[in-house]
One Martini backbone bead per residue (centre of mass of N, CA, C, O) as a GRO file, in nm:
protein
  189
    1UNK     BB    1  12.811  -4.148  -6.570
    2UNK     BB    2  12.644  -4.153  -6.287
    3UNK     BB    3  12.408  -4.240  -6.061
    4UNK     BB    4  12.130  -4.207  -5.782
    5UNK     BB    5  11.945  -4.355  -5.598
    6UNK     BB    6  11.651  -4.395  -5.341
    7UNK     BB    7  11.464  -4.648  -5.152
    8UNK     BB    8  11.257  -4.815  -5.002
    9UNK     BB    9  11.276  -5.169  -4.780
   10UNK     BB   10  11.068  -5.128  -4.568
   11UNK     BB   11  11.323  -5.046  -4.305
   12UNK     BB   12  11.526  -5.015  -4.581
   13UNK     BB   13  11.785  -4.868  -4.722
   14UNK     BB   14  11.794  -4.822  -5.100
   15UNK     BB   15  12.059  -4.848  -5.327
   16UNK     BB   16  12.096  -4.698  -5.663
   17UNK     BB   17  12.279  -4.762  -5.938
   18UNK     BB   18  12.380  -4.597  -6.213
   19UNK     BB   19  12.580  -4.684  -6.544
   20UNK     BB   20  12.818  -4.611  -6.779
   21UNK     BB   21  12.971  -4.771  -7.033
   22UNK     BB   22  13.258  -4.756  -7.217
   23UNK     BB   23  13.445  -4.921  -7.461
   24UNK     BB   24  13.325  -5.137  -7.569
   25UNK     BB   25  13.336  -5.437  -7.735
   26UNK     BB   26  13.244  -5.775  -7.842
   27UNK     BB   27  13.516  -5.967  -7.820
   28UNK     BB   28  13.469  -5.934  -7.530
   29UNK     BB   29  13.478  -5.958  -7.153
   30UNK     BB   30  13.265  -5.931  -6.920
   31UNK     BB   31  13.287  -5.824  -6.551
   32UNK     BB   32  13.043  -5.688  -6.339
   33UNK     BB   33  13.034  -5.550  -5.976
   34UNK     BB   34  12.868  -5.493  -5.683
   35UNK     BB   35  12.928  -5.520  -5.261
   36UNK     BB   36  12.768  -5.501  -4.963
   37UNK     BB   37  12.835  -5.670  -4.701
   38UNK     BB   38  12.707  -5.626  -4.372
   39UNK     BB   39  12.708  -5.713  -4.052
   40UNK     BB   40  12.470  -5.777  -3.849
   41UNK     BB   41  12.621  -5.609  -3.614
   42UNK     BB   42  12.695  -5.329  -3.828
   43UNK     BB   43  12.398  -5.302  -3.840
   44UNK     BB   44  12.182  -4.979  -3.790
   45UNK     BB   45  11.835  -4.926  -3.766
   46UNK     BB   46  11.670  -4.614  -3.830
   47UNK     BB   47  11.437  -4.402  -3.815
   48UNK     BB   48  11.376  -4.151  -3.990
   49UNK     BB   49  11.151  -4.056  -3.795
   50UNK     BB   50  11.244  -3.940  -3.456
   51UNK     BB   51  10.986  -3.907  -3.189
   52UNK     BB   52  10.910  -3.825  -2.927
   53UNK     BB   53  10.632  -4.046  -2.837
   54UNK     BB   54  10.715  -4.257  -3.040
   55UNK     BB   55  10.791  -4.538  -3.227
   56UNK     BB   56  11.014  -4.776  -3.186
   57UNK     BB   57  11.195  -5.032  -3.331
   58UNK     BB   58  11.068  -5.223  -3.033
   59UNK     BB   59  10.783  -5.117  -2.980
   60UNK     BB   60  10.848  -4.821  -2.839
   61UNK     BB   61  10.889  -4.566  -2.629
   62UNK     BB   62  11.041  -4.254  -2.718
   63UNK     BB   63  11.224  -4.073  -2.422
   64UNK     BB   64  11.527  -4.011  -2.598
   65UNK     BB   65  11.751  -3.763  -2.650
   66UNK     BB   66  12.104  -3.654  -2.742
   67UNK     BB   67  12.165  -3.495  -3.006
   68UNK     BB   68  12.360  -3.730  -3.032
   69UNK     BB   69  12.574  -3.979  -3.090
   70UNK     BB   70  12.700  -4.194  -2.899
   71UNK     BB   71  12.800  -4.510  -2.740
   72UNK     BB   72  12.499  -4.608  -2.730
   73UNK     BB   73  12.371  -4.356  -2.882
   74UNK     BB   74  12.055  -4.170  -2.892
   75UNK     BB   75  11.791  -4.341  -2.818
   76UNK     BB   76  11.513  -4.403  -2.593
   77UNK     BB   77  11.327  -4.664  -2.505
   78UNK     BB   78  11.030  -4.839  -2.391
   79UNK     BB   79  10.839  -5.071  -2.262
   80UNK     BB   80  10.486  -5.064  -2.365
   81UNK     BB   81  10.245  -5.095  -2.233
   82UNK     BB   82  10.150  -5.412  -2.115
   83UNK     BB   83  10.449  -5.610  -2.217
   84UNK     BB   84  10.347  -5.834  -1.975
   85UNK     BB   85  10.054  -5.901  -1.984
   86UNK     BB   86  10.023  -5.717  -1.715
   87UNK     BB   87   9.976  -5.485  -1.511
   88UNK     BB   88  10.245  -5.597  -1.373
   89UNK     BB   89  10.617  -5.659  -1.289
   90UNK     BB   90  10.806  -5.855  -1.089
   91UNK     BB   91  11.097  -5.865  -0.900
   92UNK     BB   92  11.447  -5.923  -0.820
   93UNK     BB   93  11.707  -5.815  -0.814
   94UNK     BB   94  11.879  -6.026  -0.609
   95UNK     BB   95  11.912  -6.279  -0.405
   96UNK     BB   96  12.171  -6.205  -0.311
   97UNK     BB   97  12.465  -6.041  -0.185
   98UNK     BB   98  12.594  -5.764  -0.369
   99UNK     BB   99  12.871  -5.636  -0.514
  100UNK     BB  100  12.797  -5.389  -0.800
  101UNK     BB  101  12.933  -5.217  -1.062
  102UNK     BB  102  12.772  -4.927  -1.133
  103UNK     BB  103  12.596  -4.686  -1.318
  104UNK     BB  104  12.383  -4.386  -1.342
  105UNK     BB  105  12.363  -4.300  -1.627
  106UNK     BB  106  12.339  -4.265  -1.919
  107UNK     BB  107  12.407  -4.570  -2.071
  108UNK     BB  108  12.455  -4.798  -1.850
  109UNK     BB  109  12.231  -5.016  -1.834
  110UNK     BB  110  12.354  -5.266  -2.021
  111UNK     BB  111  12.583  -5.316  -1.858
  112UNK     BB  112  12.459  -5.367  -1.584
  113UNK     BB  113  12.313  -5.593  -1.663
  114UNK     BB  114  12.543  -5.786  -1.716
  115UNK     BB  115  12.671  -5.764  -1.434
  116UNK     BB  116  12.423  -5.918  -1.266
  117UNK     BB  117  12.401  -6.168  -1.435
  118UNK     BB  118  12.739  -6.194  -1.361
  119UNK     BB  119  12.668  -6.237  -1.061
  120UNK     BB  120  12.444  -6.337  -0.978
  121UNK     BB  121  12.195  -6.552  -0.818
  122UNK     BB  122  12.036  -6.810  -1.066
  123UNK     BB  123  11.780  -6.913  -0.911
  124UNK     BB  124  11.642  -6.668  -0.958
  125UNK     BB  125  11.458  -6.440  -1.101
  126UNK     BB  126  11.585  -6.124  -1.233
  127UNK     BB  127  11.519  -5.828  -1.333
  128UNK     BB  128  11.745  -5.856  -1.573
  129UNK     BB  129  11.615  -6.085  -1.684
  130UNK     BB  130  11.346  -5.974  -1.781
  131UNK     BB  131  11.448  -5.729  -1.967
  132UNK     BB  132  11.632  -5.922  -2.150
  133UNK     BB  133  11.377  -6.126  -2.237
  134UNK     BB  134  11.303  -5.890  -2.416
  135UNK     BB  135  11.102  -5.895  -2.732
  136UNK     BB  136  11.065  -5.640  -2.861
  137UNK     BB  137  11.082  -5.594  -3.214
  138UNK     BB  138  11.268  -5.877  -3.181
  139UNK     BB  139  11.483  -5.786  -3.005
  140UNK     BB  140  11.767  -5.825  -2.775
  141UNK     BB  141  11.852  -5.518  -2.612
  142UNK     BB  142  11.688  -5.548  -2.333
  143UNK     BB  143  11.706  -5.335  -2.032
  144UNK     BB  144  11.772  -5.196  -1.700
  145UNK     BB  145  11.772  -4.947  -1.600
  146UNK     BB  146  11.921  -4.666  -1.516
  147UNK     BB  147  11.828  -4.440  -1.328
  148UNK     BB  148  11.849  -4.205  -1.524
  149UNK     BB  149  11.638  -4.360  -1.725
  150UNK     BB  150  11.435  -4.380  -1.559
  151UNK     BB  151  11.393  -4.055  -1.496
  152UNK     BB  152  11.350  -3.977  -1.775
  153UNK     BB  153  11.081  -4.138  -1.839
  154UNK     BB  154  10.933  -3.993  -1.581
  155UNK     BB  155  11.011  -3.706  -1.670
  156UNK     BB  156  10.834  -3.742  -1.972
  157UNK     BB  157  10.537  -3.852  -1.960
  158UNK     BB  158  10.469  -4.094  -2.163
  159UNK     BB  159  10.466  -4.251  -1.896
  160UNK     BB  160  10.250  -4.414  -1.651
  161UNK     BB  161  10.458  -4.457  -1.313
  162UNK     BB  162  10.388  -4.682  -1.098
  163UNK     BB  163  10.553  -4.748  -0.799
  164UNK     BB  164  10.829  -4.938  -0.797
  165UNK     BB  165  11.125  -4.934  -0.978
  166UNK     BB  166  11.372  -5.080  -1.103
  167UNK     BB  167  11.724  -5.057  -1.166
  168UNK     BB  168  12.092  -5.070  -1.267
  169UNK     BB  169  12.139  -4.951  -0.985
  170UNK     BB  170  12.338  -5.046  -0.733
  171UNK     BB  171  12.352  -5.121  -0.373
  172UNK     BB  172  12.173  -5.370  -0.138
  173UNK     BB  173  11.992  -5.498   0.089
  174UNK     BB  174  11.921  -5.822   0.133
  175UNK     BB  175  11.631  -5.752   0.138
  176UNK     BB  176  11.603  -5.556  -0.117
  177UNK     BB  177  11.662  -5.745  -0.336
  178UNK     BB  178  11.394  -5.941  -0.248
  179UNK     BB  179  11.237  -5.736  -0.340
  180UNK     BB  180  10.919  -5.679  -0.542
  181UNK     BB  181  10.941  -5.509  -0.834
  182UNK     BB  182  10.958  -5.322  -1.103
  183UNK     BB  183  10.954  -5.365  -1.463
  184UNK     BB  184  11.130  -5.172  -1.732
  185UNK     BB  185  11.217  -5.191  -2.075
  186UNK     BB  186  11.513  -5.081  -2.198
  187UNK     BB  187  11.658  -4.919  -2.577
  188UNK     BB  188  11.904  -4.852  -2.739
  189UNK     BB  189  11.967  -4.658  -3.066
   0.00000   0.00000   0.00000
């Protein structure tokens, strides 16, 4: 019969399994082992305990749950004040005039963000290009919130945000698009 126990190791649970064998021999030889490696992108790694207004595996402010895994994940983080290192971090939605088909619920903000970035034209800097290349939490995954994630977090109450800031939802007009706006990113885990 074997057993099981867990314990941590830094961030990530470990399992630790022991077993007994019997009936081996003396004259025979034995090679016996087990592993299980999942690949970089198959890990995703949850803390055990996720609370509105605490901390997220990307050093941000945790202001959504879905109350169970969606295809997008569960829980919405933003980047914690101070983010850019500056008071307010100001950017354009997009340089040219494009028409991007985005979507405005939970969960799309990741999606139109590759798509703004897949559109527009990348001679300046734009919001989505802002908050995906934000490395809190050394992630990788952070993204220009669609509006409702936007919604979520202003009316979350966890973050104090004042003046306009981008989303990654709709079609504005080409001066619209030129106007500087704060940026603030978010991502799902």
């Amino acid at each position: 019969m074997g057993s099981s126990r867990s314990r941590w190791h830094g961030a990530v649970r470990m399992a630790v399994l022991a077993a007994t064998v019997t009936g081996l021999t003396a004259t025979s030889a034995y090679a016996m082992g087990s592993a299980a490696v999942p690949t970089a992108a198959a890990v995703k790694v949850i803390p055990a305990a996720v609370t509105l207004g605490g901390v997220g595996p990307g050093g941000g402010v945790v202001f959504y749950d879905a109350g169970a895994e969606q295809d997008w994940g569960r829980y919405l983080e933003a980047a914690p004040v101070g983010w850019s290192k500056s008071r307010r971090f100001t950017a354009t939605w997009c340089i040219d005039a494009v028409d991007v088909a985005t979507g405005a619920e939970i969960g799309d903000g990741a999606d139109n963000t590759d798509a703004i970035m897949d559109t527009c034209d990348r001679s300046g800097i734009t919001a989505a290009e802002v908050a995906s290349r934000y490395r809190g939490g050394r992630k990788r995954d952070w993204y220009l919130p669609s509006r409702a994630e936007l919604d979520a977090l202003v009316s979350s109450g966890l973050v104090k945000i004042q003046g306009l800031y981008w989303t990654a939802t709709g079609t504005f007009t080409e001066r619209g698009m030129r106007e500087l706006q704060g940026v603030w990113p978010t991502r799902a885990f």
